[in-house]
C-alpha positions in Angstrom: 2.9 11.2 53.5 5.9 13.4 54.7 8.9 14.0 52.4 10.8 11.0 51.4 14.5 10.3 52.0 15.3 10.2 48.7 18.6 9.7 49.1 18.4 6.8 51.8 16.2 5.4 50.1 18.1 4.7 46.1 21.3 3.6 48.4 19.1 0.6 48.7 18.2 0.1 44.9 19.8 -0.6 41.6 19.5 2.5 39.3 18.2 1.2 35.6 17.5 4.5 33.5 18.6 8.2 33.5 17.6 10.4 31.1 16.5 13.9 30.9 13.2 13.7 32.3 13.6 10.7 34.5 15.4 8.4 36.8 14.1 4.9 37.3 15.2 2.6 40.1 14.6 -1.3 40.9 13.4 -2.5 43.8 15.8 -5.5 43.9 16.2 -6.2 47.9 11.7 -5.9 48.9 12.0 -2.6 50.6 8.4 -1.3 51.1 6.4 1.7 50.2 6.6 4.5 52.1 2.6 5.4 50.8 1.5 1.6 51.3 3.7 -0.4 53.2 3.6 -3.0 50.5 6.5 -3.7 48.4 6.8 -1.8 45.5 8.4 -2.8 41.8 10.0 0.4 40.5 10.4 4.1 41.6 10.4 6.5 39.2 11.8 10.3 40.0 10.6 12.8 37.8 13.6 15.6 36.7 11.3 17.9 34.8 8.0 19.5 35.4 5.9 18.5 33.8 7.0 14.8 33.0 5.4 12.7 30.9 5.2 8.5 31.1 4.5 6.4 28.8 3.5 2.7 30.5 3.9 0.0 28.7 1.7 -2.6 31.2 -1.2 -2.0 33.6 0.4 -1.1 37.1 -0.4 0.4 40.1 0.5 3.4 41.3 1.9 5.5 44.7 2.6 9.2 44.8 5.1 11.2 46.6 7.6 14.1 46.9 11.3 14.6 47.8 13.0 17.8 47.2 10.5 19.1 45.1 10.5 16.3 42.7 7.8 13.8 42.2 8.8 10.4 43.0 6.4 7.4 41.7 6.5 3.9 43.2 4.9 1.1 40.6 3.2 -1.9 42.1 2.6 -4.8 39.2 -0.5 -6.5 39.1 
C-alpha cells in the first residue's frame, strides 16, 4: 500500500476524538479501505510514537502510513 491521502481522505469523515496520542475518525458516508477495499468502521491516526490502544471489542484491523504517522482502519466483526 502507497502513502495515504490523509488529508482527502478525513474531508470525507466526521472527526470523534482528539487527544494527545490520537485522532479517531468515523466512517459515516461507506468510503472503502484503501488496504482492503472493504468498508471500514473507524480510522485511527496515531500522533505519537509509540502509541498505545486500548480496544474495548474484537475488531479487525488494516495498517497504513501517511506522513509518517500510522493510520489504522477498524473493520467490526
Amino acid at each position: 500500500m502507497d502513502d495515504i491521502d490523509l488529508e482527502e481522505l478525513v474531508a470525507s469523515l466526521t472527526l470523534r476524538e482528539e487527544n494527545q496520542a490520537i485522532k479517531s475518525y468515523q466512517n459515516t458516508v461507506a468510503v472503502s479501505c484503501p488496504a482492503c477495499d472493504a468498508r471500514f468502521d473507524d480510522l485511527i491516526v496515531c500522533k505519537e510514537n509509540p502509541t498505545s490502544l486500548n480496544l474495548s471489542r474484537q475488531l479487525d484491523l488494516c495498517v497504513g502510513s501517511a506522513d509518517g504517522q500510522a493510520v489504522i482502519f477498524t473493520h467490526k466483526k
